[in-house]
C-alpha positions in Angstrom: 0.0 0.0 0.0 0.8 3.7 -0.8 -0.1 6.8 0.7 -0.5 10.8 -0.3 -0.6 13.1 2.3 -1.3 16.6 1.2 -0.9 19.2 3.2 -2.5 23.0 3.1 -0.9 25.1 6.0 -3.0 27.3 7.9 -4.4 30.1 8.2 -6.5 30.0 5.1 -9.5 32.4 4.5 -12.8 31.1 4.5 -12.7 32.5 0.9 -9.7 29.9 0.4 -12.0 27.0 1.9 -14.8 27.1 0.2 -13.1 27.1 -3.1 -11.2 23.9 -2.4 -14.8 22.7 -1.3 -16.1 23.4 -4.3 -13.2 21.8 -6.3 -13.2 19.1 -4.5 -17.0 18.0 -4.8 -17.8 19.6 -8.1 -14.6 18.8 -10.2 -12.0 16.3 -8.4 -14.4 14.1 -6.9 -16.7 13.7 -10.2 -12.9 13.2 -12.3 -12.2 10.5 -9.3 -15.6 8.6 -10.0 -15.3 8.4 -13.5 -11.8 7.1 -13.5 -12.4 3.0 -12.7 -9.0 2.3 -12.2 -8.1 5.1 -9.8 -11.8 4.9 -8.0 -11.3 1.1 -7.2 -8.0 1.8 -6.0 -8.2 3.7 -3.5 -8.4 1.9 -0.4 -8.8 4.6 2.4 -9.1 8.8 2.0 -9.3 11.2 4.9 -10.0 14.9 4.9 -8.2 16.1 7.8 -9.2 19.8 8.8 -8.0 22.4 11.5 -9.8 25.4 12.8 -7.3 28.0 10.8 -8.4 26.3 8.0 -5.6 24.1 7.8 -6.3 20.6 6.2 -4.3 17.3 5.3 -5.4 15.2 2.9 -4.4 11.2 3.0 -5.3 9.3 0.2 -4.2 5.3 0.5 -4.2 3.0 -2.4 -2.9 -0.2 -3.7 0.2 1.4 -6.0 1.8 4.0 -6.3 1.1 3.7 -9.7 -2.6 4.8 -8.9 -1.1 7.9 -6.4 0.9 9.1 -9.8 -2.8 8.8 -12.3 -4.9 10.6 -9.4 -2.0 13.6 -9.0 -2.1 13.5 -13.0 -5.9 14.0 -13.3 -6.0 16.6 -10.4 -3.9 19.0 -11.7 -4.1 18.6 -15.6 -8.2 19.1 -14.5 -9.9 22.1 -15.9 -11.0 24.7 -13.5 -14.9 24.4 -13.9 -17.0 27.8 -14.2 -17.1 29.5 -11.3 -13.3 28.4 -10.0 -10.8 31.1 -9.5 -7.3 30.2 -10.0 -6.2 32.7 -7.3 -8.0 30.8 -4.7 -6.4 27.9 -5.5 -3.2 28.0 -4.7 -2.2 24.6 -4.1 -0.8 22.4 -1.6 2.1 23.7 0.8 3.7 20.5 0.5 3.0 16.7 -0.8 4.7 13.4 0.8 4.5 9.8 -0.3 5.0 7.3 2.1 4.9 3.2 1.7 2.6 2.0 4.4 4.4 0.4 6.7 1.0 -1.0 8.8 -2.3 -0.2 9.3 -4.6 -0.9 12.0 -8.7 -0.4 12.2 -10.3 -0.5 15.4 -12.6 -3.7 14.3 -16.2 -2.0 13.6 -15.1 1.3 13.4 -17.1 3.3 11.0 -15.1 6.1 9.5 -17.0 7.5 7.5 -17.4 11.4 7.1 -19.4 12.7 10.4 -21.7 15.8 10.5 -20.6 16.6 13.6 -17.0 16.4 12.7 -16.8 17.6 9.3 -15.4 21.1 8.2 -13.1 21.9 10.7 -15.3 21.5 13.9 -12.6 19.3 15.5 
């Protein structure tokens, strides 16, 4: 297994927020769904936020051959209508790591939370 973790330093502007949002669930996501082989490889993604507006993103997959196609498709992606390039400035950094071991609290269910989500940690 292989894992992403992007990582936007805080502060960021609500203004800078809400336009990742809206990348992210009206152009990555939809690229991500449509693209079989990246889709069914991922094996684990978290959405990691902090109250400055901070946020991490770990994506885990089976290869790292996937990790290279889903960079490819993000940032070769049109902006949709409605994105401005200034508010999207990218990622302060991005590390690969092998994964060295994973462990799931048997029964956990992690998926996304209202009461957790957008940076109400």
């Amino acid at each position: 297994m292989y894992a992403d973790l992007i990582i936007f330093d805080g502060p960021r502007s609500p203004e800078l927020v809400a336009a990742a949002d809206f990348a992210d669930t009206r152009r990555i996501r939809p690229l991500i769904d449509a693209d079989q082989h990246i889709r069914g490889d991922i094996l684990a993604s978290f959405d990691l936020r902090q109250r400055d507006g901070g946020r991490a993103v770990l994506v885990i997959t089976g290869s790292e051959a996937t990790l290279d196609a889903l960079a490819e498709v993000v940032m070769t992606s049109e902006l949709m209508p409605g994105e401005d390039p200034t508010l999207l400035p990218g990622p302060t950094r991005a590390e690969r790591y092998t994964v060295f071991e994973a462990s799931v609290k048997e029964g956990a269910d992690l998926r996304r939370s209202p009461a957790t989500s957008h940076g109400s940690a």
